[in-house]
N, C-alpha and C positions, 0 to 999 in steps of 0.2 A: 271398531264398532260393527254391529253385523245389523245390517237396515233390513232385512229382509228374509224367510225364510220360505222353501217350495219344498214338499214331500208331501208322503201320504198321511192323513190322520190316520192315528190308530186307538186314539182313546180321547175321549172329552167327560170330564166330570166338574162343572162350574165350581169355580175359577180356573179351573185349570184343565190344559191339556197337552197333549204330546203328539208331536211328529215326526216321522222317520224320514230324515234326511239321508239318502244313500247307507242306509243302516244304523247311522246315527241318531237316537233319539233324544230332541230338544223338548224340554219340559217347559211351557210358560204359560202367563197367565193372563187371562183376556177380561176384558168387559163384557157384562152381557150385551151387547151391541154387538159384540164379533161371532159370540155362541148361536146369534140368533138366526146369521150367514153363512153358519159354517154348515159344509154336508153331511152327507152319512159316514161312519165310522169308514175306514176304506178309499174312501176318494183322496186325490189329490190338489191341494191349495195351496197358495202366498198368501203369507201375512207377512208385515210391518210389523218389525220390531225393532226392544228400545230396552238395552241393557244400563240397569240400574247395580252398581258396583259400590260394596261396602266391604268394610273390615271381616263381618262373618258373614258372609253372604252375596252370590253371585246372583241376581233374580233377570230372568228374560220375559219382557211380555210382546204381546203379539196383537196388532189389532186388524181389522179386515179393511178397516178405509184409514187412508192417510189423514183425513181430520182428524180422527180419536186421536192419533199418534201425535199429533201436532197439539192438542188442545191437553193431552196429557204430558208432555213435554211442558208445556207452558201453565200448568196447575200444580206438576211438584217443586216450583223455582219459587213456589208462596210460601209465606214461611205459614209454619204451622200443617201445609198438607204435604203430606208421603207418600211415597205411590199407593200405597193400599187405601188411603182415601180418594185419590185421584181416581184409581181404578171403581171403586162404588159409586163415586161421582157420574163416570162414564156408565155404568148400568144402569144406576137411576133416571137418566138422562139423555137422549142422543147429543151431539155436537152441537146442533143448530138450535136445539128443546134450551140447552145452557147458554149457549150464547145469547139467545132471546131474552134469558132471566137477565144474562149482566146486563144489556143493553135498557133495560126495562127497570131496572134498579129491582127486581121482584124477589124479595129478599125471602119471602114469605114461600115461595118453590122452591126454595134451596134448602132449607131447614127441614124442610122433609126428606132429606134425603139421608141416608144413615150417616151419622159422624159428623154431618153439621150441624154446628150448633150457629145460633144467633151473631157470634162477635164473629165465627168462619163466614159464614154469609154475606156480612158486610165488608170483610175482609176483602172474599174475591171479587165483590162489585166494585170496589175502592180501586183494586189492583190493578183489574182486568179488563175494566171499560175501556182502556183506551190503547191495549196491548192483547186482545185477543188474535188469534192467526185469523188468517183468511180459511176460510172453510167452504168448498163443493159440496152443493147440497145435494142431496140423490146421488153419489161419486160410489158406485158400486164395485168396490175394488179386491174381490173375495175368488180368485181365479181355483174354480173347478173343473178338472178336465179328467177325470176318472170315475165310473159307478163305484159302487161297494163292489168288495169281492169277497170272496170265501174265507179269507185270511183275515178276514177284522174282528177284532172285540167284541164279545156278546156288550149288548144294552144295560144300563140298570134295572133292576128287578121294581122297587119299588121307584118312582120317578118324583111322588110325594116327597119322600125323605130324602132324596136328594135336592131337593129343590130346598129344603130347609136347613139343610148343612148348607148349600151355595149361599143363602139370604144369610146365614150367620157369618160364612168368610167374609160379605161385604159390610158388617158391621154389625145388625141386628140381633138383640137381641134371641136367645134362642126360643123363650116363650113369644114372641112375638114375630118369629121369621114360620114358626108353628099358626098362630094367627091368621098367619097372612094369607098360607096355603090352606089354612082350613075353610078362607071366605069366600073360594073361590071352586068352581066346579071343576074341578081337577079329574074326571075319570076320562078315559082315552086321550091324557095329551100328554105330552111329552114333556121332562125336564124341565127345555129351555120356556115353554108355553106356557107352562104353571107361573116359572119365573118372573117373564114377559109381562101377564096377567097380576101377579101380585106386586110388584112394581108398578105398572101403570097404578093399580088404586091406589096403591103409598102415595105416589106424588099429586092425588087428586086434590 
């Protein structure tokens, strides 16, 4: 099992990104919780990760705080969610934002969130009330210790369009991951901001 990874990012395009491990490049795939921590292309980070192993398919994901890690561990073990819901779960979401729903039985914040439906919702309150991990609140565990340098990845061009490819990885419809970024003032911000932004209104 590899718990953990340090290199330099060299590319981020939600859900996914890549770090160079001593030349090595690991592909994985994060929450927006982690995009939201993470630096500029260039720098150096650890994430937490948490290899999910199948017949076709090798998948690494990587989070910035060991809650996501832990609270995703403990949401693909429900029947019915797979990591790629666990993972839009965790975007739509912080750790604590979810835990409050179970806790709260608020079944009605969970269904907005992409890919849950109604009988999911109650599902994870059923399951998880009384088996969620312990979770650090504010636990800022996203270690940069390098600027950008000259060697990094140009940026995306359009930051609109990708933010509507990353809202359709996470479940959403593509007319409606379109929607989402269109309701929001999107000129000078970035990617993960647009994201950020049309996520909060989803779950309002």
């Amino acid at each position: 099992m590899i718990g953990f990874l340090r290199g330099k990012l060299v590319h981020k395009a939600p859900p996914l990104l890549v770090l160079d491990v001593q030349g090595v490049g690991y592909e994985l795939e994060a929450p927006m919780t982690t995009f939201y921590d993470l630096p500029l292309v260039g720098a150096e980070v650890m994430l937490h990760t948490h290899l999910v192993v199948r017949e076709d398919a090798h998948s690494l994901f990587g989070f910035a705080h060991e809650a996501d890690r832990a609270l995703f561990r403990t949401l693909i073990k429900i029947t019915g969610v797979g990591p790629k819901l666990a993972l839009a779960i965790l975007s739509g979401q912080s750790a604590e934002a979810f835990q409050h729903c179970i806790r709260n039985n608020d079944t009605q914040a969970l269904v907005r969130l992409p890919g849950v439906g109604k009988k999911t919702a109650e599902r994870l309150v059923i399951e998880l009330r009384d088996r969620l991990p312990m979770m650090a609140i504010g636990n800022m565990e996203v270690f940069k210790t390098n600027e950008t340098n000259e060697t990094a990845l140009p940026t995306a061009n359009n930051p609109q369009q990708e933010a509507i490819s990353a809202l359709c990885s996470l479940g959403y419809k593509p007319l409606d991951a379109a929607k989402m970024v269109h309701n929001i003032n999107s000129q000078d911000k970035s990617c993960e901001d647009i994201i950020r932004l049309a996520l909060q209104n989803a779950v309002r």
